[in-house]
PDB file of N, CA, C and O in Angstrom:
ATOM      1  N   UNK A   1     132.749 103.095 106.969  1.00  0.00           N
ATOM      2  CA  UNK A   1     132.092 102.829 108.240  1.00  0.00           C
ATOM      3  C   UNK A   1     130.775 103.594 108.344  1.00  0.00           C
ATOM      4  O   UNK A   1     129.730 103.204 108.864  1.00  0.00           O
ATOM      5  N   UNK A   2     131.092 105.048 107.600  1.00  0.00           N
ATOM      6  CA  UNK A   2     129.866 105.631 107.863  1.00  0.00           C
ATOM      7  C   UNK A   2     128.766 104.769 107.385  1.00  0.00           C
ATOM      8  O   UNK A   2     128.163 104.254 108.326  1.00  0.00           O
ATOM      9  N   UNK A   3     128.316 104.449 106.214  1.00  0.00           N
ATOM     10  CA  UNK A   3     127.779 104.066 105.132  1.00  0.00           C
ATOM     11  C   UNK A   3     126.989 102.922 105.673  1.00  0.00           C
ATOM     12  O   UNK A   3     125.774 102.804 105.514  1.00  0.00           O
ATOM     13  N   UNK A   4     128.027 101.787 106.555  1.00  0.00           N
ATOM     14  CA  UNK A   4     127.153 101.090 106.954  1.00  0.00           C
ATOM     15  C   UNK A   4     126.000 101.559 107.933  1.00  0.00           C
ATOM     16  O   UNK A   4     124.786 101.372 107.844  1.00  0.00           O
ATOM     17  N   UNK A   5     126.689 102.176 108.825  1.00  0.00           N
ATOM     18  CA  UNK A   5     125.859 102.796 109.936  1.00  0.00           C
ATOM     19  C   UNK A   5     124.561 103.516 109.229  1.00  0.00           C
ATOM     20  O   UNK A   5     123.525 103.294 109.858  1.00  0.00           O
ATOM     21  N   UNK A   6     124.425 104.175 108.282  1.00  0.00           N
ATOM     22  CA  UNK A   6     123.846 104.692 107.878  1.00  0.00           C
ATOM     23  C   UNK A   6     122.550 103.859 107.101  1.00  0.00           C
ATOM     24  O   UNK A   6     121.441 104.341 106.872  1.00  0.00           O
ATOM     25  N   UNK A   7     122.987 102.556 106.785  1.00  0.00           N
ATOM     26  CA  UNK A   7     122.409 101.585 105.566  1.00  0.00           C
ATOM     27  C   UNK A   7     121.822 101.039 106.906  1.00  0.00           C
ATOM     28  O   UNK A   7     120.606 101.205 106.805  1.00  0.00           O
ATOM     29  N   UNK A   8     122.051 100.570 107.895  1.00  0.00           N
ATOM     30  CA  UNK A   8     121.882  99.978 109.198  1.00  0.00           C
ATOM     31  C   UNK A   8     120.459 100.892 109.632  1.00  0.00           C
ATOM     32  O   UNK A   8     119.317 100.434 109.606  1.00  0.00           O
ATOM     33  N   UNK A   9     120.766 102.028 109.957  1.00  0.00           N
ATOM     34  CA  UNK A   9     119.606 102.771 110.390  1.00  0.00           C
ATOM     35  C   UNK A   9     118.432 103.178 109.266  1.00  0.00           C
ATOM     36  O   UNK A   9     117.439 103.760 109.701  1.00  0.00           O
ATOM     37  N   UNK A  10     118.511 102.901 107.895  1.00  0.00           N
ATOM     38  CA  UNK A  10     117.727 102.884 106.745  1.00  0.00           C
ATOM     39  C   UNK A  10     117.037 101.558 107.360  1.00  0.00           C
ATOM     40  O   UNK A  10     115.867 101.737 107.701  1.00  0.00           O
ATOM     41  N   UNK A  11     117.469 100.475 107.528  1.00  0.00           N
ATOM     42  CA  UNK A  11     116.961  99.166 107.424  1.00  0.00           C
ATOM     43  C   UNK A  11     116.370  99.429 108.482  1.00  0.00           C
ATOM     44  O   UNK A  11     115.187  99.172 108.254  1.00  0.00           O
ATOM     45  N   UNK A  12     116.506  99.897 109.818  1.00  0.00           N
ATOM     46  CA  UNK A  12     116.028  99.396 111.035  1.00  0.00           C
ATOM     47  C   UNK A  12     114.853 100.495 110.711  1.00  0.00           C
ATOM     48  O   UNK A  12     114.035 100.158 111.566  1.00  0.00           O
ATOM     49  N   UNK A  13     114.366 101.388 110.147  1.00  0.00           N
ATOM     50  CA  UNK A  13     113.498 102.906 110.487  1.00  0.00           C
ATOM     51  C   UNK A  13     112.780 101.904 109.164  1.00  0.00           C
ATOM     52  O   UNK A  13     111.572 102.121 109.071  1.00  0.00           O
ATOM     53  N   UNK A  14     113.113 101.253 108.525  1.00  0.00           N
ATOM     54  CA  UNK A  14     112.311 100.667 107.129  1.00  0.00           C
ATOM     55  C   UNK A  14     111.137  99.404 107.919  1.00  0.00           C
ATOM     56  O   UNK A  14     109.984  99.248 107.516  1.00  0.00           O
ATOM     57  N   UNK A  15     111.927  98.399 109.405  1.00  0.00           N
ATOM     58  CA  UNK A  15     111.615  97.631 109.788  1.00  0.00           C
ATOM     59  C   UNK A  15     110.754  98.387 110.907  1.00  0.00           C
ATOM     60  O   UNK A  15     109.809  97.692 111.283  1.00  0.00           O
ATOM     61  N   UNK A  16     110.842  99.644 111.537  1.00  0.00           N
ATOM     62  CA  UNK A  16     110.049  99.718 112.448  1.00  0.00           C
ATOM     63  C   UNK A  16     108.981  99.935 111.625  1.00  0.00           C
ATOM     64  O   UNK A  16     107.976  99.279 111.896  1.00  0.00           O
ATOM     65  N   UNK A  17     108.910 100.914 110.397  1.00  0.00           N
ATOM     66  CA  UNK A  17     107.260 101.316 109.742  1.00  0.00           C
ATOM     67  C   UNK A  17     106.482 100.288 109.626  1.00  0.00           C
ATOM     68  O   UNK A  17     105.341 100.348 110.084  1.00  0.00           O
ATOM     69  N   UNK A  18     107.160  98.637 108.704  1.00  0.00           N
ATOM     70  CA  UNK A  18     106.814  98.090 108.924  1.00  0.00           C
ATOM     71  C   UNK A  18     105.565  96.975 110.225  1.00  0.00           C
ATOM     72  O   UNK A  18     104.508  96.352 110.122  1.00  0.00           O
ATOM     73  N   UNK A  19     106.398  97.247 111.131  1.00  0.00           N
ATOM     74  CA  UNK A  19     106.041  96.600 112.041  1.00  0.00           C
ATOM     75  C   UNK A  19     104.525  97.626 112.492  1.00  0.00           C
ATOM     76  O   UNK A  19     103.346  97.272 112.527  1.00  0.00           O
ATOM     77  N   UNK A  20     105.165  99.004 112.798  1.00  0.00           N
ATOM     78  CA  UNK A  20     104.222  99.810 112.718  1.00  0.00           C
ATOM     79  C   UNK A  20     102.478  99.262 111.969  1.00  0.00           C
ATOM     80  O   UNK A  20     101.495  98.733 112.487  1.00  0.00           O
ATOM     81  N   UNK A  21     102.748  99.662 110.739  1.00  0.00           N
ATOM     82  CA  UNK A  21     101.798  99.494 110.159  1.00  0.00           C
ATOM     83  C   UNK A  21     101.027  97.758 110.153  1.00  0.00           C
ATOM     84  O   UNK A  21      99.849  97.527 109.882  1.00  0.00           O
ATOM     85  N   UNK A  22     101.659  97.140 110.380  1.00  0.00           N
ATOM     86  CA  UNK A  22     101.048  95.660 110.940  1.00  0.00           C
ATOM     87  C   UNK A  22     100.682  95.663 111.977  1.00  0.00           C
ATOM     88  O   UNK A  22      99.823  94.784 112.057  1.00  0.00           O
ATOM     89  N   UNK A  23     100.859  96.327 113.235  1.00  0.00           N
ATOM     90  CA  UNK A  23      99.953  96.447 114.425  1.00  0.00           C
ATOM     91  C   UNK A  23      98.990  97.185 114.051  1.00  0.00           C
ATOM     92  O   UNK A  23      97.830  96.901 114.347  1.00  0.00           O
ATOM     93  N   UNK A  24      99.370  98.450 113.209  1.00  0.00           N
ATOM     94  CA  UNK A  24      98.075  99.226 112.925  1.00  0.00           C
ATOM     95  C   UNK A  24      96.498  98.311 112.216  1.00  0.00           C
ATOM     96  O   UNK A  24      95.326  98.310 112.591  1.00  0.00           O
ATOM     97  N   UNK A  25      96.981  97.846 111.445  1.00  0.00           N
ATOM     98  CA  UNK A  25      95.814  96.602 110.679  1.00  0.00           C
ATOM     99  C   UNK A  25      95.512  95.743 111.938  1.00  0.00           C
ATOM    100  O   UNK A  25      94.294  95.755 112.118  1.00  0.00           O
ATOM    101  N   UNK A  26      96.253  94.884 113.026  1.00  0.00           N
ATOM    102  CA  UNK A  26      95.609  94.098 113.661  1.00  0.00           C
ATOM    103  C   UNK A  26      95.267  95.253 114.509  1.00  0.00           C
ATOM    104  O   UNK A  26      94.107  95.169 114.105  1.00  0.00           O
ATOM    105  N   UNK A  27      95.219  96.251 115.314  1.00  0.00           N
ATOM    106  CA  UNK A  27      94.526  97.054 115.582  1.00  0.00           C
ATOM    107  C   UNK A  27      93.049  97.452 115.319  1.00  0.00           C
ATOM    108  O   UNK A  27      92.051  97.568 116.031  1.00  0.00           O
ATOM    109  N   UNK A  28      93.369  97.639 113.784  1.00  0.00           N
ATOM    110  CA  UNK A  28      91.998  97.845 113.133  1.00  0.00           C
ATOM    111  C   UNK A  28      90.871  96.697 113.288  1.00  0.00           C
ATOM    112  O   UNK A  28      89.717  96.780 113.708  1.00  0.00           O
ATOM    113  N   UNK A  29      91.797  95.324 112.680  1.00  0.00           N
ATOM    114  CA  UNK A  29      90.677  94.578 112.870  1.00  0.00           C
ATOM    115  C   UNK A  29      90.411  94.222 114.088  1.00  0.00           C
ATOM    116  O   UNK A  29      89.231  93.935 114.288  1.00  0.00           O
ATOM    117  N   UNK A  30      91.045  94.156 114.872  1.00  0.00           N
ATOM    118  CA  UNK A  30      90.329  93.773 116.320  1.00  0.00           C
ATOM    119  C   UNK A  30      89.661  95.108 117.166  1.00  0.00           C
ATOM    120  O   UNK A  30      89.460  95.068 118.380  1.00  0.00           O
ATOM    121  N   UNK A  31      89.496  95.747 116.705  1.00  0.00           N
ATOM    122  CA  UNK A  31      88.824  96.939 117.325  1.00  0.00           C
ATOM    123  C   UNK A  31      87.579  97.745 116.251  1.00  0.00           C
ATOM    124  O   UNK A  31      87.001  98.824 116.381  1.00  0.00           O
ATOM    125  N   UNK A  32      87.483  96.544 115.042  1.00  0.00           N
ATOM    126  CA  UNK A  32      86.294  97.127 114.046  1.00  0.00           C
ATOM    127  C   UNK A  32      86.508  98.475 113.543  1.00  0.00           C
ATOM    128  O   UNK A  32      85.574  98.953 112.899  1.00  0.00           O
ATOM    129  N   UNK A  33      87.734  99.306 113.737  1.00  0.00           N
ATOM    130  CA  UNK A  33      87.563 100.182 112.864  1.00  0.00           C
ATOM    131  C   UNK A  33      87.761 100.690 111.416  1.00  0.00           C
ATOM    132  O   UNK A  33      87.310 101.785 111.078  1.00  0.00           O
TER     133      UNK A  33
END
């Protein structure tokens, strides 16, 4: 049980950077920096 929970919160902290860093780029480009 642990393991999943654990593989679960790998995936979701893997999907926020993600997302993260794709606002960061449309960020960039729409703000020219």
């Amino acid at each position: 049980m642990e393991g999943i929970i654990y593989t679960n919160l790998d995936v979701n902290s893997f999907h926020l950077r993600t997302v993260l860093s794709e606002l960061e780029q449309a960020f960039k480009t729409f703000f020219k920096f």
